[in-house]
N, C-alpha and C positions, 0 to 999 in steps of 0.2 A: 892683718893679712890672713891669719889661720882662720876668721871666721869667715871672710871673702874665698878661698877656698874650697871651705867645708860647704856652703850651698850652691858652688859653681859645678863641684865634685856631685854634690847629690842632684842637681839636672841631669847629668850626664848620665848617671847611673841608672835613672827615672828612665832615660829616654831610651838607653840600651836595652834596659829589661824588658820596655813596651816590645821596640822590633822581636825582641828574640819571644817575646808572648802572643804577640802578632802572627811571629812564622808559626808559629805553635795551632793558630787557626787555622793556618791554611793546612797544617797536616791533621789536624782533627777532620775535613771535611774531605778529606784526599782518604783519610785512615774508615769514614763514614762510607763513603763509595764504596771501599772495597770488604767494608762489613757485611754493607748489604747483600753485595753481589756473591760475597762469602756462604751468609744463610740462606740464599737463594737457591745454592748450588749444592749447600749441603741439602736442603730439602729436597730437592729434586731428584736427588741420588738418594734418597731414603727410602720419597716414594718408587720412582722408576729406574731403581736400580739394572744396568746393563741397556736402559733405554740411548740413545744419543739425545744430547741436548736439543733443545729447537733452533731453529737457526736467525741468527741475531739475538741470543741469548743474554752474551758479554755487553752486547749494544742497548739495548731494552733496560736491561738493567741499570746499568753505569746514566743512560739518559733518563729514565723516569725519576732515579734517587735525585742528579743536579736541575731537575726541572722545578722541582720539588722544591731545594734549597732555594735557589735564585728564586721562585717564586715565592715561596716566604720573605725571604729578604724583601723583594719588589714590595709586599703588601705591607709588610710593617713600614718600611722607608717612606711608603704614602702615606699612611695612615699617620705619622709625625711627623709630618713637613710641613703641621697648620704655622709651628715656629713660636719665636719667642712669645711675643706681645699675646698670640692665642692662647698661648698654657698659661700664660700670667691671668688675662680674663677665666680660663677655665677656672684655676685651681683662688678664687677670690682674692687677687692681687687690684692694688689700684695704682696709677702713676704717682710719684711723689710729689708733695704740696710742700715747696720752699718756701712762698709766702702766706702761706700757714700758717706752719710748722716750724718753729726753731731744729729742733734736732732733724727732721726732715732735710731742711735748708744744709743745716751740716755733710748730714750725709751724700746732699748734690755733691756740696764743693768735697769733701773727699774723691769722688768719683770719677771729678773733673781732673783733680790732681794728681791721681796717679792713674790716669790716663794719657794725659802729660810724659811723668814719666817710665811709662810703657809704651809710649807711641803708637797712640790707639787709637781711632774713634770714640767718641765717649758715648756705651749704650745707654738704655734707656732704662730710668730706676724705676723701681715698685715697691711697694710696701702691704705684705702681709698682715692686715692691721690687727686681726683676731689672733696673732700667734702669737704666745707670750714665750713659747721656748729660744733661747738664742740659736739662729742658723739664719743660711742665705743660699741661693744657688745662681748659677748663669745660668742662660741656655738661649738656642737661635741659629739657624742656619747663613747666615751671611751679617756682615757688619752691621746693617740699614736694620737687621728685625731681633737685633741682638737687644737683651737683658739680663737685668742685677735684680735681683727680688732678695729685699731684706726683711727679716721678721721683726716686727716692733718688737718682741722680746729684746733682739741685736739693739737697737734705737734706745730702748730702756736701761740696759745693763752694762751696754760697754762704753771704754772711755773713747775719746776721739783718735786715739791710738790705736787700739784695741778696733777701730772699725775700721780702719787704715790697714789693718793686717788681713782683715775680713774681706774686704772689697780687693783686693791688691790677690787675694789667693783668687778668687771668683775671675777678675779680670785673666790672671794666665788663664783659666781652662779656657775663656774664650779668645785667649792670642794663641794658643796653643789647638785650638781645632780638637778642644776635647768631647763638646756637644757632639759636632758631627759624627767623632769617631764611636761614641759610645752608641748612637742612634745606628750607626752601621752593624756593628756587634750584636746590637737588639736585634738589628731583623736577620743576621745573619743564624742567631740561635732558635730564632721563631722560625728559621726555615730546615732548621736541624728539626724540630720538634715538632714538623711537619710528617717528616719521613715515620718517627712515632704513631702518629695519629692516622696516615695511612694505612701503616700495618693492620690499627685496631677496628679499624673500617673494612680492611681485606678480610680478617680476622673473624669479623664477626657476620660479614654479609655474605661471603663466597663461597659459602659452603665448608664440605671437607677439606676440599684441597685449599679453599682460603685461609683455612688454619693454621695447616702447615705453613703455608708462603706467611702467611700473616703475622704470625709468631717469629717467623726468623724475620722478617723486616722490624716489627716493635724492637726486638731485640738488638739488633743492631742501633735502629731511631734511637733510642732510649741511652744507650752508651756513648751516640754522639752527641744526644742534645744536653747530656748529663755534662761531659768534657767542655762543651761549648759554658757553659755555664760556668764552671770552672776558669776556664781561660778567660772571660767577659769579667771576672768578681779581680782576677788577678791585675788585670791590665786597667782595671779601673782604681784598684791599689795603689799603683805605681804612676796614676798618672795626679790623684792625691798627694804622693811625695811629692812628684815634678812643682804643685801646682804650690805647695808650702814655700818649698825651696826660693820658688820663683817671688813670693813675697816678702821671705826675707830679704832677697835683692835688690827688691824695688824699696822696701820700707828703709832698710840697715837696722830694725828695732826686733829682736826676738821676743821681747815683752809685749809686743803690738799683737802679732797673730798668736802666739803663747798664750797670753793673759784671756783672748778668747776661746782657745780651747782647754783653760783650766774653766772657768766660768762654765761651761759647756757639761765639763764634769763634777761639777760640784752641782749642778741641776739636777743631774743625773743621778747623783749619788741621794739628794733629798729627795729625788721622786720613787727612786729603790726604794727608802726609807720609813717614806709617808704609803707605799702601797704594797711593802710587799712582795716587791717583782714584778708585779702585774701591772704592765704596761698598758693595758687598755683602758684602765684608769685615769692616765694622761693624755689618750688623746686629746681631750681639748686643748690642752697648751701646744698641740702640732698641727693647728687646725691648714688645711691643704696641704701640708707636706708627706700624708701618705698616698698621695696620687703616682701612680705606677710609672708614670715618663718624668716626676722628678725626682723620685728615692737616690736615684744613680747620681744626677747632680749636686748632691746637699754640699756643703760645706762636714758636715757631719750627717752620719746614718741616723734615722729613725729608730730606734726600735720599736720588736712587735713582741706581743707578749708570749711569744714561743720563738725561740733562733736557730737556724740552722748553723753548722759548723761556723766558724771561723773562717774556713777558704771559701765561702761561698758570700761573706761579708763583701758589699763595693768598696769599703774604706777600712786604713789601718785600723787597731784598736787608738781610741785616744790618747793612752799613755805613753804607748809607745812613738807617737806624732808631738808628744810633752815633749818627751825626751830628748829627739830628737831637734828642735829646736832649741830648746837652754842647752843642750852637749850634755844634760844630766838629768835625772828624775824630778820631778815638781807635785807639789800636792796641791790639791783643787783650788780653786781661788773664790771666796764667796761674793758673791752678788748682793748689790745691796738692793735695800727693801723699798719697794716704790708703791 
């Protein structure tokens, strides 16, 4: 009962952190308005100082910055809505071949069965056939165009257990309406980061007085697209727990999704190894996983061979996500040689 518990407790917590990260956006872009409107108004009293403001000042302002955002958002939210099965042809994915493929064939019937038990529609699989590193991701606007893309690395190195953990985290982000929300995030940060690029446009086209206006808008842009950023890396965090948690549920084996994310870090640590740090070395073992609309999705992050902080990561570190599944610390688990 204390391990039934322990991953019922950790949804919960997953799911609370989202809202209270979630509110956390809408005051980042409520906190962005009135930045701008902020620099706006200091500039104006800089330059015309004892002038009166123009009139619909407040109004101009507060509306150009939300035309801005919402129009960012609009255009990223088009711009990925081609949907599952299109990113899977994009980034060189192909449908699964059961009567193929033996381990293929496997990987159906896992898919189908704990789609079962998740009471799910069963999407639609792929396979990464060039990628040898183990990972996977979901992604797909609606049941019908929804997909699993798994990396033949996953197909090569895990046990049938170990892919049961794999698919079973992948299937929550898509009962969980984690795609959609993460493609809202995107374009809500692309319309933050709008309000930037206006600035530098005002900035540099408008003259003298563009300057001024222009620099207090960047400045502001720049602090909300930065925060937005931040809250997007966090709530994609937390929805990683949700999505573990939720496959310990479904599987009852901590050594199912465990043993693939020691595996995950034991790759990682021979590829540290054999290169150095220098990740760009490896690309080819992540062949289409650094395409910019599925980084957010992985089962695990990419790395690049330079990283920003730590809060700006979409996913826990991996040992920390070890941990947390065994209740304790685990050291890597090696892959064998194929």
């Amino acid at each position: 009962m204390g391990q039934r518990r322990s991953f019922w407790d950790s949804q919960a917590d997953a799911r609370r952190r989202s809202r209270h990260l979630l509110l956390g956006f809408v005051l980042c872009v409520v906190l962005s308005l009135a930045a701008v409107h902020g620099g706006l108004t200091l500039a104006w009293w800089l330059l015309f100082h004892g002038w009166p403001y123009p009139h619909g000042f407040v109004l101009v302002n507060v509306g150009v910055t939300l035309f801005l955002i919402v129009g960012g958002w609009w255009l990223e939210h088009e711009a990925m809505r081609a949907g599952g099965r299109k990113l899977a042809e994009r980034i060189g994915a192909r449908p699964v071949q059961p009567e193929r493929h033996a381990d293929e064939r496997q990987l159906h019937n896992i898919v189908h069965e704990m789609c079962v038990a998740a009471h799910m529609l069963p999407p639609q699989v792929v396979v990464l056939a060039r990628t040898d590193a183990i990972n996977a991701f979901a992604a797909g606007w609606e049941p019908e165009d929804a997909i699993i893309a798994v990396t033949q690395g996953a197909l090569n190195y895990l046990s049938r257990d170990e892919l049961q953990g794999l698919v079973a985290h992948e299937l929550s982000h898509l009962k969980e309406g984690d795609t959609r929300l993460n493609m809202q995030m995107a374009g809500m940060v692309y319309g933050l980061e709008l309000i930037y690029n206006f600035g530098d446009a005002l900035r540099e086209h408008a003259g003298a007085l563009g300057r001024w206006f222009g620099s207090a808008v960047m400045a502001a842009g720049w602090v909300g697209w930065f925060s937005g950023k931040v809250l997007k890396a966090a709530v994609s965090r937390q929805r990683e727990w949700l999505a573990d948690a939720r496959a310990l549920q479904w599987t009852r084996n901590p050594a199912g999704l465990g043993g693939v994310l020691r595996k995950v870090l034991y790759q990682r640590q021979q590829a540290e190894a054999a290169h150095g740090g220098d990740w760009r070395e490896e690309r080819h073992s992540h062949t289409g996983l650094y395409h910019p609309l599925v980084q957010h999705m992985l089962l695990v992050e990419v790395p690049y061979s330079s990283r920003l902080e730590h809060w700006l990561d979409a996913h826990p570190p991996l040992e920390q996500r070890i941990a947390r599944v065994y209740g304790r610390p685990m050291r890597p688990l090696e892959t064998p040689c194929r």
